[in-house]
N, C-alpha and C positions, 0 to 999 in steps of 0.2 A: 740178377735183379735183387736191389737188396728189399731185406728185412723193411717192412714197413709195421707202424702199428695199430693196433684196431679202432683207435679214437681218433675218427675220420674228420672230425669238426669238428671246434669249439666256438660259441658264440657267448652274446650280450644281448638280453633282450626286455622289455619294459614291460610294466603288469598293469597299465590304468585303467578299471575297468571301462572307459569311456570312450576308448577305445574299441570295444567290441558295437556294432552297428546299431543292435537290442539294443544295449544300455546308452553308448552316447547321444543316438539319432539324430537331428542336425548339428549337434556338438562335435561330430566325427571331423567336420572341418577342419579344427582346431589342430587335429594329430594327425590329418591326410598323411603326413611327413614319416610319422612311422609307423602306421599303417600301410604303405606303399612298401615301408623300407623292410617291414617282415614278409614281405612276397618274394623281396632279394634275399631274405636269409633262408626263408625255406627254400628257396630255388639255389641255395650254395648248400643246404643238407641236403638236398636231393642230388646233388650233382655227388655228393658224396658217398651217398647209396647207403646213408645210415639206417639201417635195420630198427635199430631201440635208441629210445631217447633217455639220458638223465638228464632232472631238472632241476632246480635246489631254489627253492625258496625261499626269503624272508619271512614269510607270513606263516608258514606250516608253525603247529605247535613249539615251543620253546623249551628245551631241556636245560638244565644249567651247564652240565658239565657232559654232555651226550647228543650225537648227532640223532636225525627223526627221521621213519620212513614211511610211506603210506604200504601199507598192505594190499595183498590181492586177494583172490584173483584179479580183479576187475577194479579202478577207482572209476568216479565220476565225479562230474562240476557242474554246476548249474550257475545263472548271475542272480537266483529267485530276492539275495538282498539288495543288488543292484536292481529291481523291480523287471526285469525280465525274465523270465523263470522259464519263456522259453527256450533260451538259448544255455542250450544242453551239450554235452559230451560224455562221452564210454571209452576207457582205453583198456586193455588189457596190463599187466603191471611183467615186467620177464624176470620172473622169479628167480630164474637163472642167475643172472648178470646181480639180481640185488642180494640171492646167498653167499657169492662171491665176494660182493662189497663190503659186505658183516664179516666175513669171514678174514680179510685184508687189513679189515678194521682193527679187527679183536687183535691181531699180531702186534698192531701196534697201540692194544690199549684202549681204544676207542672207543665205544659202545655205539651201536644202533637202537633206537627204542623206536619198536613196531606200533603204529597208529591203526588203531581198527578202526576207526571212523574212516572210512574208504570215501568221503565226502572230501575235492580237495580245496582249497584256498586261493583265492585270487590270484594269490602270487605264482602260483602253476596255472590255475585255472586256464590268466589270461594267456600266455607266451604258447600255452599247446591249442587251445581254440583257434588261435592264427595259422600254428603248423597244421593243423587240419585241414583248416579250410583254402590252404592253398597247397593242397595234396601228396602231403606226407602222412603215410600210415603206417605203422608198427606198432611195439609196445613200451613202457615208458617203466622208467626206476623214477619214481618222485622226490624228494628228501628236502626235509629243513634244517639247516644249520644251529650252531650254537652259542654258548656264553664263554666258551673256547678262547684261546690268544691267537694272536695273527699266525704262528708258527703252527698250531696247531691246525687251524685251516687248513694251510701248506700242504700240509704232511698228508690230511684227512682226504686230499685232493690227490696225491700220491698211491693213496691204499685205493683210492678209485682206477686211478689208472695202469695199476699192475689187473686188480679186477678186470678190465677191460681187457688187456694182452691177454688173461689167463685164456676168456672166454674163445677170442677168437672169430668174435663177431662185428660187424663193425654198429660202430656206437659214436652219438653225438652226445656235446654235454652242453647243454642250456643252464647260466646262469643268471635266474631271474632276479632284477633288481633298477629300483630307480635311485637317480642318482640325489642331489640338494634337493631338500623339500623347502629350502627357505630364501628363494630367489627373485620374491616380490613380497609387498606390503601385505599382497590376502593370502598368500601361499597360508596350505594347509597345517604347518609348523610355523608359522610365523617366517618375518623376515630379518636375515643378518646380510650386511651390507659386504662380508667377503664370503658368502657362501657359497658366489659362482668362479671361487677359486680351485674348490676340489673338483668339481665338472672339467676344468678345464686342466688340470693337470691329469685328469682320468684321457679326457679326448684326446691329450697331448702325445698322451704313451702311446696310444693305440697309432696315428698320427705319424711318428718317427716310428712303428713296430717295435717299441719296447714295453710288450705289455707288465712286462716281471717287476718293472721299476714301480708300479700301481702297488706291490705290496710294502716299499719302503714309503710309502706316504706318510706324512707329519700324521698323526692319531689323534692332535687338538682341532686340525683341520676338518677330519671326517668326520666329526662329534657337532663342532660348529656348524656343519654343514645340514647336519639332521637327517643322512644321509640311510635307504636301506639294501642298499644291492651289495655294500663293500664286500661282506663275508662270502655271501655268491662269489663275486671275481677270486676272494682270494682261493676257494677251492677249485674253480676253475682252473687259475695259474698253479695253482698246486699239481693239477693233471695234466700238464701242459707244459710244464716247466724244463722236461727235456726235448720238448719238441721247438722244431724250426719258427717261429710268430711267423704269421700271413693277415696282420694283421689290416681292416680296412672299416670305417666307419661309414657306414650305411644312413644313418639319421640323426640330429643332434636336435631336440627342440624341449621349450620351456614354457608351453602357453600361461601354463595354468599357476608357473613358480615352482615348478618341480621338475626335476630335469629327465627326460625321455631319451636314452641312449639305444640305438641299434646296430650292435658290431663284430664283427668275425674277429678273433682272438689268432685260432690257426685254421687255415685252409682245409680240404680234403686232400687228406695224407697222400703228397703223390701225386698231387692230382695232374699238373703239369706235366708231370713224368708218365702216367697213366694215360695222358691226350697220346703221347708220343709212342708209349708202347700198344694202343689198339690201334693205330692209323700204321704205324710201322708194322706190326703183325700184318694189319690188311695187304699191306705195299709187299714185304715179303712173301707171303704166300702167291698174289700175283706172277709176279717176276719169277718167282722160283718155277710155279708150273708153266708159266710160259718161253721159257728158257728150257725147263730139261723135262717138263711134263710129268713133275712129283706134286705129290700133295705132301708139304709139309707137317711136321708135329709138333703144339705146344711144348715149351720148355716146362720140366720138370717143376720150376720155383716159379709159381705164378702169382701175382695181387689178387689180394682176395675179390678185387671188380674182375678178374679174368676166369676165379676157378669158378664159380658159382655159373648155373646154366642161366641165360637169357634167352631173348630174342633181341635180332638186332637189325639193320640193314647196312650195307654199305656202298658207297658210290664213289665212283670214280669222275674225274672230271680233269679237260686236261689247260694247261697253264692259263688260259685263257677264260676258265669260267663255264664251257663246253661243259655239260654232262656226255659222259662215256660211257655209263652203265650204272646202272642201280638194280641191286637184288637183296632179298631179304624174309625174314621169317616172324609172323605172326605170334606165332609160337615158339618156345627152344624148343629144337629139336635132337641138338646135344647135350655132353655130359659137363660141359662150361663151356663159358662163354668165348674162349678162347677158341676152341673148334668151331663153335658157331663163328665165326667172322672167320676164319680161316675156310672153309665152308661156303660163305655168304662172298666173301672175296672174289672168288674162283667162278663162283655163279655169277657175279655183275661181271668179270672180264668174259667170261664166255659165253654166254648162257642168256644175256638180255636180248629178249626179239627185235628190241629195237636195233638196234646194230654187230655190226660183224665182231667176229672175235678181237681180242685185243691183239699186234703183235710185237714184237721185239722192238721194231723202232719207235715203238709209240711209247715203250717203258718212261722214259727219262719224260715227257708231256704229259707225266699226269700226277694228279693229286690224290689223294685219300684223304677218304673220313669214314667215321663209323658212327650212326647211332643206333645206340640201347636203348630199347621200349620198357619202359617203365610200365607196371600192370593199368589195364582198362579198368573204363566204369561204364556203367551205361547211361547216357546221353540225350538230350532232346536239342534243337536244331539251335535254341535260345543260349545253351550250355557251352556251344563249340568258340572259339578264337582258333583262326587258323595262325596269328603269332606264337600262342604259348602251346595249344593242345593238336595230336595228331589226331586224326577220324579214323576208323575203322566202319565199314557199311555193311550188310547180310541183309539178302533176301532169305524167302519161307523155301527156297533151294537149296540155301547152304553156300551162296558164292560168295568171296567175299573178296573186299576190297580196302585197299588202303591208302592213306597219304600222310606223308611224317609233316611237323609242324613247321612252320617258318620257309616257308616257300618262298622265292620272289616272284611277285606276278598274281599269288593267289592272298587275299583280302577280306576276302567273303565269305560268311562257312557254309552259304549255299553251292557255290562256286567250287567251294573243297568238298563239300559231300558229290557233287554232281562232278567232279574227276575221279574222286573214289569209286564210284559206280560208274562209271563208265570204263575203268579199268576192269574191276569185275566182271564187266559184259552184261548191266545190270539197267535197263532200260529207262528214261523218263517216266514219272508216274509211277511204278511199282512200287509194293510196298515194302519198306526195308525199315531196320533197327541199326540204332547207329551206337557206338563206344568211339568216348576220348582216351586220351592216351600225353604223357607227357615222353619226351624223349633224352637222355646224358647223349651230348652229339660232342664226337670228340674229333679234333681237325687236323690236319699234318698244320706248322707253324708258317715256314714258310718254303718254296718249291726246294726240293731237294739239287744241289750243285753238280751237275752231270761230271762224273770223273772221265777224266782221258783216257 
């Protein structure tokens, strides 16, 4: 398996405070478009299994010749100037991953200059408010760019992404920024009648997957344009730069004359390749014990989605759509996650009460998939989607029950809590506590080619 590296994502994401629900309130209309469209991007950091986020801002304080960082332990954001003061946020800062980035930095010159105002700016504020709220938790490296040259960006995007490898952890990088402010008459910079040229050679790149070419942009262009995200992207592509573009644009829109981008830069590292190695581990450990009655061993070189302990389930089903078996764990109850599906595998071919053991001629009829549970929260009945969240149920027994999300047939999350409890053996009317739950569900492609 090869070497992958630790920067699992890269996105594009827009900061208008009007956007958040507090501050826009029926003006959220307007942005529906990428408001929706950061649900897809925290739902491709999530599938990425990013641990810590870095963010970079336009709006963080301005150095001349010196990149900025917000300080920890802890930052926080509130919108109290956008007149909602209720909508609040606490991240932890991973101090870790941002002595690494100074430290990267310095090698080549760079300076970081540490912000004690742990108060952050719009321009972070808005883009992690959204990863929040649609259920990404970790902790965040903040940072504001500079008065720096394009190459410098580059390079400053570079010193991040060795940071990243050193760590070992996986990391997404959010770069926050909107595109022309000046692409109507009331636009907030005024309007120039080609300023919806740099938007669209920004969307173009992303578009054909050549993000790189966004740093060779005309420079009278994105000046005309009034533009504040450019320096964002360029550190972005800076960290990026040797990686494969999986590039895909999520949202394009311009209500207000300003332009609102939401786009994945590169995919989670692998990730393709990662569907094929947890569904292939599952398929082999099957086959393997039901053939010679071994339980197989994780390979030595695993992705970092494999060596980390989960929980997970896995099911079989065979060419037709049939389920064959589903078994699964709550909890990890291994030392990665690799044993656990190796493990969870061998339990849904043998071990489901639903039906009989799996055997040798039924190998080549069937499919795999695996999904990984991503940590619970606790729940009320109004909280649940049985499309995106899986249910977990317990009575004052201790039994518990479960169902993973995106069922066919289940609609309801009455309907889902009352199968979950009914799996647990957990009666009508009793009284239970419920946890959701999101799930990384990883699928064989398509049926594997039965050899002669």
């Amino acid at each position: 398996m090869a070497n992958r590296s630790s920067l699992v994502f890269s996105g594009i994401a827009p900061h208008p405070p009007i956007m958040v629900p507090e501050v826009g309130k029926d003006a959220i209309a307007d942005v529906r478009s990428s408001i929706d469209a950061m649900r897809e991007f925290t739902n491709r950091l999530l599938d990425a299994n990013a641990e810590s986020i870095i963010l970079i801002s336009p709006h963080a304080p301005l150095e001349l010749d010196s990149f900025v960082a917000y300080d920890g332990p802890q930052v926080y954001g509130d919108f109290a100037n956008f007149r909602a003061p209720q909508a609040q946020l606490s991240v932890a800062v991973d101090e870790d991953l941002l002595n690494l980035i100074t430290k990267h930095a310095a090698s080549q010159n760079y300076g970081i200059v540490r912000l004690s105002d742990c108060k952050l700016d719009h321009g972070t504020a808005v883009p992690l408010y959204f990863l929040l709220q649609n259920g990404w938790h970790g902790k965040v490296v903040a940072l504001g760019y500079s008065f720096l040259s394009t190459q410098d960006h580059l390079r400053f995007g570079d010193c991040i992404r060795r940071a990243i490898d050193e760590l070992d952890r996986s990391v997404a990088f959010v770069a926050s920024g909107d595109l022309s402010h000046r692409l109507k008459p009331d636009a907030p910079a005024g309007y120039n009648s080609g300023a919806h040229l740099f938007d669209e050679q920004v969307v173009e790149a992303l578009h054909v997957n050549d993000p790189q070419s966004i740093a060779a942009m005309d420079q009278g262009l994105r000046r005309l344009a009034g533009e504040c995200g450019y320096r964002s992207i360029l550190v972005a592509l800076g960290a990026t730069h040797e990686m494969a573009p999986q590039c895909e644009v999520f949202s394009y829109e311009a209500p207000f004359g300003v332009g609102y981008l939401v786009a994945q830069i590169t995919g989670p590292s692998g990730f393709v390749e990662a569907a094929e190695d947890l569904a292939s581990l599952a398929r082999k450990a099957v086959e393997t014990f039901t053939r010679e009655n071994v339980q197989i061993k994780p390979e030595a070189d695993l992705s970092l989605l494999l060596r980390a302990p989960s929980p997970c389930f896995v099911s079989l089903k065979t060419l037709d759509g049939e389920l064959r078996g589903c078994i699964g764990t709550i909890e990890a109850t291994k030392r990665s996650l690799a044993e656990e599906i190796i493990a969870n595998a061998i339990s849904a071919a043998t071990r489901d009460p639903r039906f009989p053991e799996v055997t040798q001629d039924e190998l080549t009829n069937l499919r795999y998939s695996v999904d990984v549970l991503l940590p619970s929260e606790p729940a009320e009945m109004a909280d649940l989607d049985p499309r995106v969240f899986g249910v977990i149920v317990e009575d004052d027994e201790g039994r518990r029950g479960l169902l993973l999300p995106d069922i066919q047939g289940v609609d309801d999350p009455r309907q889902q809590v009352e199968i979950a409890s009914r799996k647990a053996g957990i009666r009508p009317g009793e009284a239970i506590q419920l946890w959701r739950f999101r799930v990384k569900r990883f699928r064989e492609a398509d049926p594997p080619i039965p050899s002669d």
